[in-house]
RORODO-39804 format. One line per 5 residues: their letters; for each residue x, y, z of C-alpha. Coordinates in Angstrom, 1 decimal. Layout:
<nodes>
a	X:Y:Z ~ ...
</nodes>
This chain:
<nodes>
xxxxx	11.8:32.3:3.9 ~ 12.7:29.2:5.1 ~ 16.6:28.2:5.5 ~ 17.7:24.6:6.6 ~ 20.5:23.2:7.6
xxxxx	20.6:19.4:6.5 ~ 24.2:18.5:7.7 ~ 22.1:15.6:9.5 ~ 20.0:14.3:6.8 ~ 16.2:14.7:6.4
xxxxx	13.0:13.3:6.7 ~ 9.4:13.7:6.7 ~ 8.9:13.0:10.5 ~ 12.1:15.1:11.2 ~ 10.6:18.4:9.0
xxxxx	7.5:18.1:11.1 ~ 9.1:18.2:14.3 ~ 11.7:20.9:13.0 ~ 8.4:23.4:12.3 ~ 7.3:22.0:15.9
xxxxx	10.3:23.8:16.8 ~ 9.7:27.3:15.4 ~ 6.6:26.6:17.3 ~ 3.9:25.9:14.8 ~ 0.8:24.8:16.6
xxxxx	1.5:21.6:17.9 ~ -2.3:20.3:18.9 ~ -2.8:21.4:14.6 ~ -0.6:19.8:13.3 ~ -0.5:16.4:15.6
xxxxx	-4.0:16.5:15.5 ~ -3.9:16.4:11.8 ~ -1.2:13.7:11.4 ~ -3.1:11.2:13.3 ~ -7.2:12.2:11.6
xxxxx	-5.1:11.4:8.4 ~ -3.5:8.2:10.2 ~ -7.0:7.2:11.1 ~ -7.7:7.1:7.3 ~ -5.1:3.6:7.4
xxxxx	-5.5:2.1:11.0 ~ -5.0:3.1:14.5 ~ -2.3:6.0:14.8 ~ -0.7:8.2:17.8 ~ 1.5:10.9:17.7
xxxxx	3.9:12.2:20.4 ~ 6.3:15.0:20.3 ~ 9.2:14.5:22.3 ~ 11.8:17.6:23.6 ~ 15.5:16.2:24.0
xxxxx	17.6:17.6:27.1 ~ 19.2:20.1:24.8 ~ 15.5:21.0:23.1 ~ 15.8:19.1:19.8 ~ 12.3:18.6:19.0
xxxxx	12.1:14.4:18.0 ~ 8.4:12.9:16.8 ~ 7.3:9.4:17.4 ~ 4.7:8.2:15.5 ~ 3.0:5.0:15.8
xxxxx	0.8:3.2:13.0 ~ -0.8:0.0:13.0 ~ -2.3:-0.5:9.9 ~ -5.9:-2.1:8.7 ~ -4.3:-2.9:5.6
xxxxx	-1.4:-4.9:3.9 ~ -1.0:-2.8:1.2 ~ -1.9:1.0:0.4 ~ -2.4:1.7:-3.4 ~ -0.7:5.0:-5.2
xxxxx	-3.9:6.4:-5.9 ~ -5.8:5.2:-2.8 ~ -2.9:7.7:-1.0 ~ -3.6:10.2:-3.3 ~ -7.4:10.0:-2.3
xxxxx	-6.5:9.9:1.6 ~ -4.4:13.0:1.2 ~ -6.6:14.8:-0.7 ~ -9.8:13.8:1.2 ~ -7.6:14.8:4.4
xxxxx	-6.4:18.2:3.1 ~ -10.4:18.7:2.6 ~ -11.5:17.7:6.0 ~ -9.1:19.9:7.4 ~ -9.7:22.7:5.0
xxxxx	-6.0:23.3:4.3 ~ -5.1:26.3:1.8 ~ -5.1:25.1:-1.8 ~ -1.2:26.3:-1.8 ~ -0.4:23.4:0.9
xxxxx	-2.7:20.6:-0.7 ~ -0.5:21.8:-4.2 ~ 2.7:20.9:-2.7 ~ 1.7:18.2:-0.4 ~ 0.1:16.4:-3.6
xxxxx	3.2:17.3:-6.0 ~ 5.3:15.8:-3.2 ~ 3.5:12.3:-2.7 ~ 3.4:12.0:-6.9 ~ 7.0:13.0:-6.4
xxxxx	8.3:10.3:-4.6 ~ 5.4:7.7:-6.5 ~ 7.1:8.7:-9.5 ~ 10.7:8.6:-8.3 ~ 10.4:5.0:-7.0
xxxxx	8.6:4.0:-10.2 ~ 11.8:5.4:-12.5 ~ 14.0:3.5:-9.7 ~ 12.9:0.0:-10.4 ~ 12.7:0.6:-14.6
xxxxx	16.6:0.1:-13.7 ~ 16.4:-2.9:-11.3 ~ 14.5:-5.4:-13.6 ~ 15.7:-8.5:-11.4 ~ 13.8:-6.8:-8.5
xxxxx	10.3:-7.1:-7.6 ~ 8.5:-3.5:-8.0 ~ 8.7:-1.9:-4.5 ~ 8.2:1.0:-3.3 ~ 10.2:1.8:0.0
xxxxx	11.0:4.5:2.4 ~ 13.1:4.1:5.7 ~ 11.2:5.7:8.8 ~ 14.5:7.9:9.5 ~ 17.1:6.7:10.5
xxxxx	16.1:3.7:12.3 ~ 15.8:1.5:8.9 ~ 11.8:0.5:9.1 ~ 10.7:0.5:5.1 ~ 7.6:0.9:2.9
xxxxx	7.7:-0.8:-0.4 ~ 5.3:-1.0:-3.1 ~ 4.7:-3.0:-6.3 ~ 4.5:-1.4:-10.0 ~ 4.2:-2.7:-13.1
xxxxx	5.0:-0.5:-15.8 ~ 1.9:-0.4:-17.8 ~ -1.1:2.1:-17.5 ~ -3.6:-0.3:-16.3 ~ -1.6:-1.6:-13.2
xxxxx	-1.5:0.1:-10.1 ~ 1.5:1.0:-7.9 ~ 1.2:-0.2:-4.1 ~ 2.9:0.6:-1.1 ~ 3.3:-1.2:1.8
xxxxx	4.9:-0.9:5.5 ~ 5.2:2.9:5.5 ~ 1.4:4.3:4.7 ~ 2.5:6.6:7.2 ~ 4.1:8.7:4.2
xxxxx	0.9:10.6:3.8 ~ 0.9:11.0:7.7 ~ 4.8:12.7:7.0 ~ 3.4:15.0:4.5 ~ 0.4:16.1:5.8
xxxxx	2.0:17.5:9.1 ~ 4.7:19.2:7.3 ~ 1.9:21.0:5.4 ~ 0.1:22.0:8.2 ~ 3.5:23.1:9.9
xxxxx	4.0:25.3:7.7 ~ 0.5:26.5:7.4 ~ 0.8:27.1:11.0 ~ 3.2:29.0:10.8 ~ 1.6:30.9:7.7
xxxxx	5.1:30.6:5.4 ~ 5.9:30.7:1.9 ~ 6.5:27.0:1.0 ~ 10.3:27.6:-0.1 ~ 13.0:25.6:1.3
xxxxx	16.9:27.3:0.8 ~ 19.4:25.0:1.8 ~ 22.4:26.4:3.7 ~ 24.9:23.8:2.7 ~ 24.4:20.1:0.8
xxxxx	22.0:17.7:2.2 ~ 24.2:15.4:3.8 ~ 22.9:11.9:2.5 ~ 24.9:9.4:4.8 ~ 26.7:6.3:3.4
xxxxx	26.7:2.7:3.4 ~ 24.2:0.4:2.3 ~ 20.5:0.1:3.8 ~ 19.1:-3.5:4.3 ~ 15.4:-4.2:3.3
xxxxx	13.0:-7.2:2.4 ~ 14.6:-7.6:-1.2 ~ 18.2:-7.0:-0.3 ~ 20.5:-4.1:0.0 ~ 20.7:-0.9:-1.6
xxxxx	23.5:2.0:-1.1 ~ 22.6:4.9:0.5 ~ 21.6:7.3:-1.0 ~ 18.4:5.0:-2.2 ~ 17.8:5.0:-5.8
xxxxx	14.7:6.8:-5.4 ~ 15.9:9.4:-2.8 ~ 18.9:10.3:-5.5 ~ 16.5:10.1:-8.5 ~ 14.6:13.1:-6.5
xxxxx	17.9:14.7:-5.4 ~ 19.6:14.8:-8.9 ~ 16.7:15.4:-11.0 ~ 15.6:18.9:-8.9 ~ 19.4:19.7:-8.5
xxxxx	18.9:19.7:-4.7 ~ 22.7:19.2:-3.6 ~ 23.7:16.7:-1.8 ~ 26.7:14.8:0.2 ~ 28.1:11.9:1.7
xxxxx	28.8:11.3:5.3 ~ 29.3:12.5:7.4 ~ 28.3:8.6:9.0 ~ 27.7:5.1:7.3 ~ 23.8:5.2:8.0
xxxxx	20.8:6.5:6.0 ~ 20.2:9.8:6.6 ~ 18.2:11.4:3.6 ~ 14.9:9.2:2.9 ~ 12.7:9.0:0.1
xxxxx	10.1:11.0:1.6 ~ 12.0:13.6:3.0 ~ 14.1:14.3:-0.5 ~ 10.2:14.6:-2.0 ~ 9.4:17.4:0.7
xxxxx	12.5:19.0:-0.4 ~ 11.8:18.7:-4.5 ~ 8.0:19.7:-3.5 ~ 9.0:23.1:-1.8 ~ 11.5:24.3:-4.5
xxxxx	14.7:23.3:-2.5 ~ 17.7:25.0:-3.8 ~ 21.4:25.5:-2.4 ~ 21.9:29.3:-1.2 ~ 25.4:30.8:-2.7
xxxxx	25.4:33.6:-0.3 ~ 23.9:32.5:3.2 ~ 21.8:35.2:5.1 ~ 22.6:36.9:8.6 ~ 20.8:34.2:10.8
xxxxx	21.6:35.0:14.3 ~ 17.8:36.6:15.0 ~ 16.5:34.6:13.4 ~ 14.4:32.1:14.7 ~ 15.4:28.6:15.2
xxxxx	14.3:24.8:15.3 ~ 16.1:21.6:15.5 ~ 15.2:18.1:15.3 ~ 16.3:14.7:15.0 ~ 15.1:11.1:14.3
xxxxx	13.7:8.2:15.5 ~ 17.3:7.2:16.8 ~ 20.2:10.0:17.7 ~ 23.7:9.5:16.4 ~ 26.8:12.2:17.0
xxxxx	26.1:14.4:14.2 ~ 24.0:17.7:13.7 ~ 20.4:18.2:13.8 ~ 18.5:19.2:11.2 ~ 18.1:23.1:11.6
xxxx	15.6:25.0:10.7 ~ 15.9:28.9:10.0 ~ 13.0:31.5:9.8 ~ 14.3:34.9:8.6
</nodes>
């Protein structure tokens, strides 16, 4: 089982680097993140240890292409889960999370008619975005653009946790702390939580908070890991203190927690 402690937000890059942590096979799983990055453009990975060993993962993309279509992602992943001949459980919940947070951002901008159709996620916490268009009728496709590297995010926290050979369940030791504020991108400003990342969070009754800063802390993508792999708040928390332990941050460090991994 797999606890977390989210009292510093969440990502996708920060879940790799958190299983990183617990020590799943780093030359797997970076390997893996950049064949699948390869797929969109030049990509590199690097896996960074803080002075107090908080595991942080930069990841650099430049893409091929302007745009990435819903189901050309879908094809990448999938083709990529093949290639590296990842158990069927992990291409499940990788897949369920991409249509997760396609679908989330889709429901998003049904309420924000006077926006153009985007579909966006902030690399971390350091504000970079991915936005795609949708038109809500079954011939149109949904794009996204600037943050391709979503199926890079999901892959390696598959293979993290196939690494590591665990059950992909996710308790949560406390609420998902969420951040505040608003978050600036090419169409204007949104508060934080994004709609997309609370769509997620309220629909799978993952629970949440604000603060404990005025930045974004929760993505899109990393709220779709957490819907993916069954996320749910723990009334009772477990003895943790043998059990082992991972902790990683984002692309930039502020004065608050770590995300904290558990493995009892």
């Amino acid at each position: 089982m797999l606890y977390l402690d989210a009292g510093g937000g969440v990502a996708g890059d920060m879940l790799c680097a958190g299983l990183l942590a617990l020590g799943a096979d780093a030359d797997q799983v970076l390997g893996a993140m950049e064949m699948m990055g390869h797929y969109l453009g030049e990509a590199s990975m690097a896996l960074e240890v803080l002075p107090d060993g908080v595991r942080r993962l930069r990841i650099s993309l430049e893409n091929n292409e302007s745009h990435l279509a819903a189901s050309r992602a879908r094809q990448i992943l999938s083709e990529g889960f093949e290639r590296l001949s990842v158990p069927d459980q992990y291409r499940a919940y990788g897949l369920r999370a991409l249509d997760i947070l396609i679908d989330a951002e889709c429901e998003a901008h049904k309420n924000m008619p006077e926006m153009d159709h985007h579909i966006h996620d902030h690399r971390d916490h350091d504000h970079s975005h991915s936005h795609g268009h949708h038109d809500h009728h079954s011939h149109q496709e949904t794009f996204l653009h600037e943050a391709q590297d979503i199926v890079m995010d999901i892959c390696g926290v598959m293979c993290g946790l196939w690494s590591l050979k665990l059950n992909p369940q996710i308790v949560l030791l406390g609420p998902l702390f969420v951040g505040g504020g608003t978050v600036s991108f090419s169409h204007g400003d949104l508060s934080v939580p994004a709609p997309a990342a609370r769509i997620i969070l309220d629909q799978q009754k993952i629970p949440w908070s604000y603060g404990p800063i005025e930045q974004e802390l929760c993505t899109p993508t990393g709220a779709a890991l957490l819907a993916a792999l069954g996320a749910k708040g723990s009334a009772t928390p477990p003895e943790l203190s043998h059990a082992r332990k991972g902790c990683s941050r984002g692309t930039r460090s502020y004065d608050i927690p770590p995300l904290t991994l558990y493995l009892v």
